[in-house]
C-alpha positions in Angstrom: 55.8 -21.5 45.8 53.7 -18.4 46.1 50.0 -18.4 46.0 48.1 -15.6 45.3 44.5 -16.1 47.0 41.0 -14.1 46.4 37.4 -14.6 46.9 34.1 -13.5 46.9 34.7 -11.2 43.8 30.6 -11.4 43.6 30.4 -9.7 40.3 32.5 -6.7 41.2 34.8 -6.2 38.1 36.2 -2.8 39.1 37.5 -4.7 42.6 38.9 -7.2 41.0 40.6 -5.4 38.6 42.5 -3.4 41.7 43.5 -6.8 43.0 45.2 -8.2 40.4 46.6 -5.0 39.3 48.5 -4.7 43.1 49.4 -8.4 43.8 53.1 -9.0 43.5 53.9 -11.8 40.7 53.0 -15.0 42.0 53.1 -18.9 40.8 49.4 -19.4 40.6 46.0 -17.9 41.5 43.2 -19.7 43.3 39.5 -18.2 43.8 37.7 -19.4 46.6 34.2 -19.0 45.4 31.1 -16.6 44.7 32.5 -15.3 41.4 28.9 -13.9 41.5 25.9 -12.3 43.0 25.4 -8.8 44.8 27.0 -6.7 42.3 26.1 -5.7 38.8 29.5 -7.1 36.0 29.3 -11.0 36.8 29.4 -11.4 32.7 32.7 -9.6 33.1 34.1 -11.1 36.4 33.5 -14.4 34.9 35.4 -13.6 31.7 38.4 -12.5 33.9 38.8 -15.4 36.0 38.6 -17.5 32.8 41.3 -15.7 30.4 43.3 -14.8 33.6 43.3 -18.5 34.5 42.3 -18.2 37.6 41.0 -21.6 38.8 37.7 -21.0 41.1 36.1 -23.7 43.6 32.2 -23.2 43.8 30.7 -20.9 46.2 27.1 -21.1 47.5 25.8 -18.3 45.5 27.5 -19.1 42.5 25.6 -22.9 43.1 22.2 -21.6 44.2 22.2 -18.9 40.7 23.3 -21.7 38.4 21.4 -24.8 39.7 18.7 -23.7 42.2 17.8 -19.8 42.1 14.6 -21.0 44.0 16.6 -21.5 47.0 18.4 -18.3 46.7 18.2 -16.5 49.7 17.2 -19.0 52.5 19.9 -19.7 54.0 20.3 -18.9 58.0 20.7 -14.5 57.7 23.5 -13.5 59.6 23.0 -11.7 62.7 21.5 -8.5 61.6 18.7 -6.8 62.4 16.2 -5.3 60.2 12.9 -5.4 58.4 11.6 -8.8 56.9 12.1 -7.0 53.5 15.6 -6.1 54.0 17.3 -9.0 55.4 20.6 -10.1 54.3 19.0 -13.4 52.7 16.4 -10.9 50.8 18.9 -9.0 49.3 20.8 -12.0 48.1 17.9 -13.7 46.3 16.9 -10.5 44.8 20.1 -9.7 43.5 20.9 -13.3 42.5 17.6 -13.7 40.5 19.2 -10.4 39.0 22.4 -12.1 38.2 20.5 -15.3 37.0 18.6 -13.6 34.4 21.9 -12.1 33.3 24.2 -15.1 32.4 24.4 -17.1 29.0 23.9 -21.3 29.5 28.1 -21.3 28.9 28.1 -19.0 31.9 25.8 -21.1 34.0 27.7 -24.2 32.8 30.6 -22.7 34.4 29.6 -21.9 37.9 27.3 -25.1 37.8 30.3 -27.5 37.2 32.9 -25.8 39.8 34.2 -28.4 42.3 33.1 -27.7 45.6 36.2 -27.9 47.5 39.9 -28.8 46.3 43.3 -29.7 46.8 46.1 -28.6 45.4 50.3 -28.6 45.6 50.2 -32.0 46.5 48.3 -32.0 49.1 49.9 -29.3 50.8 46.7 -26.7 50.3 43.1 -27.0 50.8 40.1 -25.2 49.4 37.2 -24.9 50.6 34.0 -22.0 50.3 32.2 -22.0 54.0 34.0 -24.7 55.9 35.6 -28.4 55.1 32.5 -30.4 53.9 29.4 -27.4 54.5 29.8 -25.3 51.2 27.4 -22.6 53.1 28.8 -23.0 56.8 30.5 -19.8 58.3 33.4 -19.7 59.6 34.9 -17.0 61.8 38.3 -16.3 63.6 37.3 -16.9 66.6 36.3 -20.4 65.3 39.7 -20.8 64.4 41.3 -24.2 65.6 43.5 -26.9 64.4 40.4 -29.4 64.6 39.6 -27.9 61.2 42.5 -29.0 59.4 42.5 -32.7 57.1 45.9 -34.0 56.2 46.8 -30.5 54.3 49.3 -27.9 55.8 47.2 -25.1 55.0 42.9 -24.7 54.6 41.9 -21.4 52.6 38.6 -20.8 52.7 35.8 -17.7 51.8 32.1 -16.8 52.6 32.3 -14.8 55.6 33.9 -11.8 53.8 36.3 -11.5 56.8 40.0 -11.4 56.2 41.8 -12.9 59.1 45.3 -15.7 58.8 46.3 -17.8 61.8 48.8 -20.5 62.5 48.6 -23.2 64.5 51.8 -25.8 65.2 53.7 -24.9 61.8 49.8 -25.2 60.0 48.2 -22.1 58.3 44.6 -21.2 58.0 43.7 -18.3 55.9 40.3 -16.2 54.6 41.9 -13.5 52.1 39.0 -11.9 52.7 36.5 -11.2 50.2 37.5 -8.8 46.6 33.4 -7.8 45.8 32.1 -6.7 49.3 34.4 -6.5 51.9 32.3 -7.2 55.3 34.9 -6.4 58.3 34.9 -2.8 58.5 37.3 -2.1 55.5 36.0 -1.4 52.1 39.0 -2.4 50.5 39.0 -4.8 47.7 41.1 -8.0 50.0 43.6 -10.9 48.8 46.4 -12.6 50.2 49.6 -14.3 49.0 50.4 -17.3 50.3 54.7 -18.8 50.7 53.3 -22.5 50.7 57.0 -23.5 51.5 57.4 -21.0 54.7 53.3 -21.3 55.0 52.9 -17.8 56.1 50.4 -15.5 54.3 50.8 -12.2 53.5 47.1 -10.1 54.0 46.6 -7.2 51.7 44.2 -4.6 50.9 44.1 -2.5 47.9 41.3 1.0 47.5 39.5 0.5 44.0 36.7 2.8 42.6 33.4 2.0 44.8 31.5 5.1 43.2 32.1 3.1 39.7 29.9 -0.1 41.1 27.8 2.3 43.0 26.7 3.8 40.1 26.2 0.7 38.1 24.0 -0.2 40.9 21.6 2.6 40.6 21.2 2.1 36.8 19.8 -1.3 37.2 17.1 -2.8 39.3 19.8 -3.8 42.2 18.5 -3.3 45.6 20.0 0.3 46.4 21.0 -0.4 49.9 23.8 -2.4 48.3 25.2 0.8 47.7 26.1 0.8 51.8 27.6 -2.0 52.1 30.2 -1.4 49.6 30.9 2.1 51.1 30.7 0.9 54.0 32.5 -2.1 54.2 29.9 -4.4 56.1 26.4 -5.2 56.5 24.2 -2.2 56.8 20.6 -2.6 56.5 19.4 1.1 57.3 20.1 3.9 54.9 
């Protein structure tokens, strides 16, 4: 059985479009959350993952812009410095208010009703958005253990933007890294296919037309600096 697994599109159609145009055929495909948020097509993103038949778990921006766009924005920044105005978090609720304002009620509906984690091949595969059981925890490589791991074979999970796979005794742990906004140094769309059988993943990256989104930025009320973190490929919060 071979898996192909994305996340964080965050409303970045022209990314996505890469990603699915270079994975190799595969059984199914399995979206690990934030369909939206940051970037300007979610309408769009959303339509693909639905005629494609993706199936999607809920991410924390897709909850927080369908249920609570009050609460958009306060979660724990990452590790950045910068001005009050132009933190991580600030970008996010500005953007996701954008988003919000955006999206019919069937869209909302969608993202609202998204299961939060799930398991799938029999048990064999988990997925999760942050961590098991903490939708908007982060978790990193170097976090990596087998302490994380239920009674599945192998945990997929998002929300750091960081592609990384490691095994550990015949298990598999796997973030394919996010499609939208890359955040580990590679502007590269990511995605991974998964051999459930042989439970290796294979990581992949695939170049798609940033000057496109960055464009579509600057023609709406986006925050520009955005713009830098898709060219980019990580967090930058100085222009």
């Amino acid at each position: 059985m071979q898996l192909g697994l994305i996340s964080d599109v965050h409303g970045n159609q022209p990314a996505l479009e890469a990603v699915l145009e270079d994975m190799p055929d595969v059984d199914r495909i399995y979206h690990c959350g934030d369909a939206v948020g940051y970037n300007p097509f979610p309408e769009q993103v959303l339509n693909t993952l639905t005629t494609e038949g993706i199936d999607s778990i809920q991410g924390n921006h897709d909850r927080k812009i369908s249920t609570d766009i009050d609460a958009m924005g306060t979660a724990t920044d990452p590790d950045v410095d910068g001005d009050a105005d132009l933190r991580p978090g600030e970008l996010a609720r500005l953007a996701g208010v954008w988003t919000h304002e955006r999206l019919d009620a069937g869209e909302m509906e969608y993202l609202a009703t998204l299961p939060q984690e799930a398991t799938i091949e029999d048990g064999a595969v988990k997925l999760v958005h942050g961590k098991p059981g903490d939708q908007d925890g982060r978790l990193y490589p170097e976090e990596y253990g087998p302490h994380l791991f239920g009674d599945e074979s192998i945990l997929v999970h998002g929300h750091t933007h960081v592609q990384h796979a490691e095994r550990f005794d015949g298990r598999l742990l796997v973030n394919p890294g996010s499609v939208g906004q890359p955040r580990d140094g590679d502007p590269r769309a990511a995605y991974a296919v998964v051999d459930v059988d042989a439970r290796r993943a294979d990581l992949h990256r695939v170049a798609y037309p940033i000057d496109e989104v960055v464009d579509e930025i600057r023609r709406t009320s986006l925050p520009d600096l955005l713009t830098l973190w898709l060219e980019n490929g990580e967090i930058v919060m100085n222009a």
